[in-house]
C-alpha positions as CSV (number, residue, x, y, z in Angstrom):
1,X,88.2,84.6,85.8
2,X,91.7,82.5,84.6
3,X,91.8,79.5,86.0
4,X,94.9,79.2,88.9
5,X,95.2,75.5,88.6
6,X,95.6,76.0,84.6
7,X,99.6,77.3,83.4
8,X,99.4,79.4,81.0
9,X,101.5,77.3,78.7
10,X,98.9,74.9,78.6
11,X,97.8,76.0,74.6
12,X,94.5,75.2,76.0
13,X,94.5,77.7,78.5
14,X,92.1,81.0,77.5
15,X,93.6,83.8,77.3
16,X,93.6,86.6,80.2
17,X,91.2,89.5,79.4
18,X,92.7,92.7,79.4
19,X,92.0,96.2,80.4
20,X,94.7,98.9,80.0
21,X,93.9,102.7,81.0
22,X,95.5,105.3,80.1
23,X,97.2,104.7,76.4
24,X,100.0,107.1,76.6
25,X,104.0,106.6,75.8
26,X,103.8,103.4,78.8
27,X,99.8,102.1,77.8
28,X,101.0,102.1,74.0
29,X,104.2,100.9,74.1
30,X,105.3,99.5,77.0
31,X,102.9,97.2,78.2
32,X,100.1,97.4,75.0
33,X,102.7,96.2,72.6
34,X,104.1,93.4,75.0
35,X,100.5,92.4,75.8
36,X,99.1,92.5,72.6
37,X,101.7,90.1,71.3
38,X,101.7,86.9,73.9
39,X,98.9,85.0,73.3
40,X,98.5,84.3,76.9
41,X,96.6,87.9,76.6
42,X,93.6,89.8,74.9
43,X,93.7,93.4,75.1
44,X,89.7,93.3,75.2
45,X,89.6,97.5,76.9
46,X,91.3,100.1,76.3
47,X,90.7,104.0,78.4
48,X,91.9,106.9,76.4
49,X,89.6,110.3,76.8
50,X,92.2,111.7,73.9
51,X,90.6,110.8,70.7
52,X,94.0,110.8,68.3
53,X,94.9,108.1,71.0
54,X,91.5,106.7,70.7
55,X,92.4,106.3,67.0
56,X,95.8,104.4,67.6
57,X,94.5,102.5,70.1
58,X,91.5,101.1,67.9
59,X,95.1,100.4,65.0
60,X,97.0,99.1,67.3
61,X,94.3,96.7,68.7
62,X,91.3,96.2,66.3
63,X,89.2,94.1,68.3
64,X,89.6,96.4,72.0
65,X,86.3,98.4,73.2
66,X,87.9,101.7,73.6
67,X,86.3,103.8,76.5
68,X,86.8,107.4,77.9
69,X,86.1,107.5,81.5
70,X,88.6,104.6,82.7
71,X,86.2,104.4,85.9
72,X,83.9,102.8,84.0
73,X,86.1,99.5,83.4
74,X,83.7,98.4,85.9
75,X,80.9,97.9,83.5
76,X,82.9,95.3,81.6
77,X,84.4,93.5,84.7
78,X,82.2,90.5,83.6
79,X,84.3,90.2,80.1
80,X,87.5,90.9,82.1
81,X,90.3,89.4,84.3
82,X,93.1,91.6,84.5
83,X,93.3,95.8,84.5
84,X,96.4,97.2,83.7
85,X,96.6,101.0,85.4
86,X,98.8,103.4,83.5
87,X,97.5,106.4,84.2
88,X,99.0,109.5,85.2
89,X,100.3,108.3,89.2
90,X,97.6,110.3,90.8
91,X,94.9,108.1,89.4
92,X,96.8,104.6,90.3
93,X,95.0,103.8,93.4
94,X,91.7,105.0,93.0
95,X,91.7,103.0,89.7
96,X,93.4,100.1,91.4
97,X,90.6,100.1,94.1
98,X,87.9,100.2,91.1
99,X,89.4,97.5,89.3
100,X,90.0,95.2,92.5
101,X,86.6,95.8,94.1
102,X,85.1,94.5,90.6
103,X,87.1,91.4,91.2
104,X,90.2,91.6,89.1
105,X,93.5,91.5,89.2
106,X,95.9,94.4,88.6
107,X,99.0,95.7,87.3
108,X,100.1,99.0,88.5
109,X,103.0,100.7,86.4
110,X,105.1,103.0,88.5
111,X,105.1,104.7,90.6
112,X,102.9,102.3,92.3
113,X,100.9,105.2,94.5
114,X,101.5,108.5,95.4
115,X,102.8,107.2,99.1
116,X,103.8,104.3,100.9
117,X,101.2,104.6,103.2
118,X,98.5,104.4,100.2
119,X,100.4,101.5,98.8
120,X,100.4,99.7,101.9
121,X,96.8,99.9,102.4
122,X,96.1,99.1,98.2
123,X,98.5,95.5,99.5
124,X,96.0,95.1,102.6
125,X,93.0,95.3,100.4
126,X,93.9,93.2,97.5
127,X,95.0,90.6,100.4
128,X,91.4,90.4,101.9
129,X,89.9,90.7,98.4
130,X,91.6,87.7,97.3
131,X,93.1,89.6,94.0
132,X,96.5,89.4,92.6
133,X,98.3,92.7,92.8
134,X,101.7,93.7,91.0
135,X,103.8,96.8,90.1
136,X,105.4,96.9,86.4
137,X,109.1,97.7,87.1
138,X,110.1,97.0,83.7
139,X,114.0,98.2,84.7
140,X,114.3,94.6,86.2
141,X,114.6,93.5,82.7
142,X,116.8,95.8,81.3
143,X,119.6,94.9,79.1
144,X,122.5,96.4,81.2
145,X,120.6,95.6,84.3
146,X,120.3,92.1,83.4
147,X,124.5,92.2,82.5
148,X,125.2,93.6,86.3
149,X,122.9,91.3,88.0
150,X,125.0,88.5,86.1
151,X,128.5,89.3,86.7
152,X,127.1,90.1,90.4
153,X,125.9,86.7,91.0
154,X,129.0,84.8,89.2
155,X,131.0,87.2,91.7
156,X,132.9,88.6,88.8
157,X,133.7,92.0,91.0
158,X,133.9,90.2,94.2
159,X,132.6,92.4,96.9
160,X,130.7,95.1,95.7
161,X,131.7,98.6,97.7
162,X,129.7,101.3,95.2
163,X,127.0,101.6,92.8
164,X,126.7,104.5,90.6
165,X,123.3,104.5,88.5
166,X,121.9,107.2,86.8
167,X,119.3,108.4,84.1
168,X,120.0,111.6,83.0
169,X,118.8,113.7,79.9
170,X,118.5,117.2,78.6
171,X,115.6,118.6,78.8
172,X,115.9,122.6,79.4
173,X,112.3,123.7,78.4
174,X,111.0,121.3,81.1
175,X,108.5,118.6,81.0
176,X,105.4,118.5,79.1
177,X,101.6,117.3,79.7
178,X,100.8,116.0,82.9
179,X,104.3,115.6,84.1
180,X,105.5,119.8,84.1
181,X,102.8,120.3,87.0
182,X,101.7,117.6,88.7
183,X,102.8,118.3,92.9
184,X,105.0,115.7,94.7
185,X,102.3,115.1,96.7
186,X,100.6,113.4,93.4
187,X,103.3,111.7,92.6
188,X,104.9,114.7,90.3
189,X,108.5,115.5,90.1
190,X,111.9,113.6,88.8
191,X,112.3,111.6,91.8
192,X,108.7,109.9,91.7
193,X,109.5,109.1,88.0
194,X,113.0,108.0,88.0
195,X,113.3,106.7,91.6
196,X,111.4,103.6,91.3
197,X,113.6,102.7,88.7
198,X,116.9,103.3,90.0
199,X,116.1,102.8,93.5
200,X,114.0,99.3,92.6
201,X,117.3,98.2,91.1
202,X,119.7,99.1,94.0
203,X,117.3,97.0,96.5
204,X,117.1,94.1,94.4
205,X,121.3,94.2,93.8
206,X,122.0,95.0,97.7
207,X,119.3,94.7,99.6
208,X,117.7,97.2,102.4
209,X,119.0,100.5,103.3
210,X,120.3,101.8,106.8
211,X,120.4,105.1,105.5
212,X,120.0,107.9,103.2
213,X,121.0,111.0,102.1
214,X,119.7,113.2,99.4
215,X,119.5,116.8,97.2
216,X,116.4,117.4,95.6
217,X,115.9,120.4,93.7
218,X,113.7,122.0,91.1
219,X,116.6,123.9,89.1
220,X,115.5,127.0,87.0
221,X,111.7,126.5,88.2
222,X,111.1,126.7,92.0
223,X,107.9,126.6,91.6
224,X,107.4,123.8,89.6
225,X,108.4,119.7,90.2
226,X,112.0,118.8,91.2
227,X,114.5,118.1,87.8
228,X,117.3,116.9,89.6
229,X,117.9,114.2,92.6
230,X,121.0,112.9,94.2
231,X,120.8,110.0,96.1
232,X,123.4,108.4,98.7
233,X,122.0,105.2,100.1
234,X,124.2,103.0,102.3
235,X,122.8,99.5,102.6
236,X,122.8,97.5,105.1
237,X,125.3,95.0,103.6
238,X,128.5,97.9,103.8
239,X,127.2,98.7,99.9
240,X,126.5,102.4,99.2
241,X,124.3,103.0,96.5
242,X,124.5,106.8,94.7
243,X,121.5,107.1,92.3
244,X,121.7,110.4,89.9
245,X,118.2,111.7,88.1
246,X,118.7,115.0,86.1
247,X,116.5,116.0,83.7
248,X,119.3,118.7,83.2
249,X,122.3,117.2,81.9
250,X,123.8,117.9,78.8
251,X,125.9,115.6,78.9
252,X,125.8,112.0,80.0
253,X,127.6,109.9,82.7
254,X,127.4,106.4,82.9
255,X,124.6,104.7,82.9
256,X,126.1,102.0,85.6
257,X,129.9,102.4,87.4
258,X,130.2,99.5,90.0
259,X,133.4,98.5,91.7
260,X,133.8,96.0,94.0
261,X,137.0,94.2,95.9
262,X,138.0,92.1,92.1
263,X,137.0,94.6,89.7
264,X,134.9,96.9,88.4
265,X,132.6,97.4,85.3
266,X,130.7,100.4,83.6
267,X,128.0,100.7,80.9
268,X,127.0,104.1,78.6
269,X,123.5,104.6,77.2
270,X,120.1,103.3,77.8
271,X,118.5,100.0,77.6
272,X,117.6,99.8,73.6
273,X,114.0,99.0,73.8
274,X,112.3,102.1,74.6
275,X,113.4,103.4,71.1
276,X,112.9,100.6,69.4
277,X,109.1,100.5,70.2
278,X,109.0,104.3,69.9
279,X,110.4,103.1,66.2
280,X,107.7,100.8,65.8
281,X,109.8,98.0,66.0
282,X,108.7,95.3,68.6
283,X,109.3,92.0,69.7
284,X,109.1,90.1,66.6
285,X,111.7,92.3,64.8
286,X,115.1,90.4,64.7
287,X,117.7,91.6,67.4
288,X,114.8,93.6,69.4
289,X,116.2,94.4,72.6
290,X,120.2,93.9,71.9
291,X,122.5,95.9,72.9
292,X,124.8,97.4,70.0
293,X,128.4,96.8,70.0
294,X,129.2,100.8,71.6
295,X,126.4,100.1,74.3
296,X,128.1,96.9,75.5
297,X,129.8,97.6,79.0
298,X,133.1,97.4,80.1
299,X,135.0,95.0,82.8
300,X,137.8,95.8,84.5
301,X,140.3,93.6,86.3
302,X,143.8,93.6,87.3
303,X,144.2,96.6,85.1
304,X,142.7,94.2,82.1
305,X,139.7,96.2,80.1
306,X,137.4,94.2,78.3
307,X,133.9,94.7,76.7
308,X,131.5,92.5,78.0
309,X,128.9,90.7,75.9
310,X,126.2,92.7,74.5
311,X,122.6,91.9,76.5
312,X,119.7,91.2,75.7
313,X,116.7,93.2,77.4
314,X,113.2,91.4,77.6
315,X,110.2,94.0,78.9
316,X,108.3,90.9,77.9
317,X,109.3,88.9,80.6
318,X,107.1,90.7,83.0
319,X,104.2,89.4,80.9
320,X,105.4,85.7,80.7
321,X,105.9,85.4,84.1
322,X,103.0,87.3,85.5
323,X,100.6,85.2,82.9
324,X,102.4,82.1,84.7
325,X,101.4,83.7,88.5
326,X,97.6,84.0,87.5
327,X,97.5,81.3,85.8
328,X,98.7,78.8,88.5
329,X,99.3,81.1,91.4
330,X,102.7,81.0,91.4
331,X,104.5,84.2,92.8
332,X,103.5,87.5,90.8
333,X,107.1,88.8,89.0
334,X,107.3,92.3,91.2
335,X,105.7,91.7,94.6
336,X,103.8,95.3,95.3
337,X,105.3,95.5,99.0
338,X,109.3,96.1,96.7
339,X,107.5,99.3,95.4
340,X,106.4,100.2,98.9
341,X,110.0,100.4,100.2
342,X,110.8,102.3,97.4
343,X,108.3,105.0,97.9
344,X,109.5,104.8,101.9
345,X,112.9,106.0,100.3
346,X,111.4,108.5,98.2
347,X,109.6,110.0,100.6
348,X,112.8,110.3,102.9
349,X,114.6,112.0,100.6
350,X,112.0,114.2,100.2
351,X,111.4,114.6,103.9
352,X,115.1,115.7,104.4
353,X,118.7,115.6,103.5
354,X,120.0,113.4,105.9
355,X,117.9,110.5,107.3
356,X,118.8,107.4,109.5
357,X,116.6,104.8,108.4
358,X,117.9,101.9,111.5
């Protein structure tokens, strides 16, 4: 296993073994890309049961072992350090538990389990396993995100009294593979897929949540997972939080509106990196990760409007910092209890339409 006296800047450090399951749009993309090009990592398995993404995953990564039944990680624990689990979410803790009683660490991708209470008791049994246990909320390092969390701290808007955020897309005919059935009780539906996201980011700007309210519907499909969530969440600072996830809009609002007591500032669009690597570009290619001159937000104070500078996300941070944690046991870079008050929320808003959470 990786040394935890050794940082991993150290260029004689070895690299962490790596095991990703599942190599779909997040196993490919967003974390075999970014692992397979920081030499603090090997991607040494890969889990794919579909062979067209047995192929790519053999191109992407030519020295991996690619397996079918990700259970069987286990038989390679010995050459391993680290499993990656980004599977479809009703898989995450079984494979979690696999990976952890084999004595490695993990990275979960989101949403972290299927409920809070399962992700309370996958944090109890990495604690008396002695593994290292993290969730990949890759939002944190958005380009836009990363913007707001700036002009927050420098106190640009002064005292912050509402956060819009939404993702929002248009999507009539519905979802496909596993996403278009899998039950909420899996994990299935908008609001287990967006809300980590949106929700993860409203915590980390404003802290914990007094209470919520919340609409969640399946529109056109009533028998199928919810398309569409409206959150209200008022924290417990005076900030109140609405979150928007549609997989029905035809046309966009922004991605951020946020006004505060000095100001206020608003952002269109989506971080650029998820295209880019669907694009094949990665982060080697110049200007990876920047926003574009029309995605930049927009400040406003004393009836002044001015674009702010265009940001920069990093997905790859995640990876840097969590090669540091196991390296040297410093913190890991998304503590798995911040997804566990997320699915909390979830399941509230899920629960009913009005809930008070003090």
């Amino acid at each position: 296993m990786a040394s935890l006296s050794t940082p991993s800047g150290d260029p004689a450090a070895k690299p962490l073994r790596t095991a990703i399951l599942g190599y779909g749009v997040a196993g490919r993309f967003f974390h075999g890309t970014f692992l397979g090009s920081n030499p603090a990592y090997e991607v040494a398995v890969i889990s794919t049961a579909d062979p067209d993404r047995a192929v790519q995953a053999r191109e992407d990564h030519p020295g991996a072992l690619v397996i079918a039944d990700p259970r069987t990680v286990v038989d390679h624990a010995g050459d391993l350090d680290l499993v990656v689990v980004c599977t479809p979410p009703s898989s995450h803790v079984e494979l979690a538990r696999v990976a952890m009683r084999a004595g490695l660490d993990v990275v979960v991708d989101k949403p972290f389990a299927p409920s809070s209470k399962e992700g309370t008791e996958l944090i109890a049994e990495a604690s008396q396993a002695g593994r290292r246990l993290s969730v990949f909320q890759n939002r944190r390092y958005d380009a836009d995100f990363l913007t707001l969390r700036s002009l927050l701290e420098e106190g640009t808007l002064g005292a912050v009294h509402t956060f819009e955020s939404r993702f929002e897309w248009w999507k009539p005919t519905g979802e496909r593979s596993w996403k278009a059935s899998t039950p909420v009780k899996d994990g299935g539906g908008i609001l287990f897929d967006l809300g980590p996201h949106l929700i993860d980011q409203a915590l980390q700007l404003f802290g914990p949540v007094s209470e919520l309210q919340a609409h969640v519907r399946s529109v056109g499909n009533e028998l199928g997972p919810d398309n569409t969530a409206h959150l209200c969440l008022t924290h417990a600072n005076g900030t109140i939080s609405r979150l928007i996830m549609s997989s029905l809009s035809a046309l966009e609002g922004p991605r951020f509106h946020v006004s505060g007591t000095e100001g206020a500032w608003r952002t269109y669009g989506k971080d650029p990196q998820e295209a880019a690597l669907r694009s094949g570009a990665g982060p080697g290619t110049p200007g990876f990760g920047q926003e574009s001159e029309a995605e930049r937000g927009e400040l406003s104070i004393d009836g002044q409007f001015d674009p702010t500078p265009a940001g920069t996300g990093d997905y790859g941070r995640y990876y840097r910092e969590l090669a540091d944690a196991l390296n040297t046991g410093a913190p890991v870079p998304v503590e798995p209890q911040d997804a566990v008050d997320a699915l909390r929320l979830i399941e509230a808003a899920h629960r009913a339409p009005h809930t008070n959470l003090r």
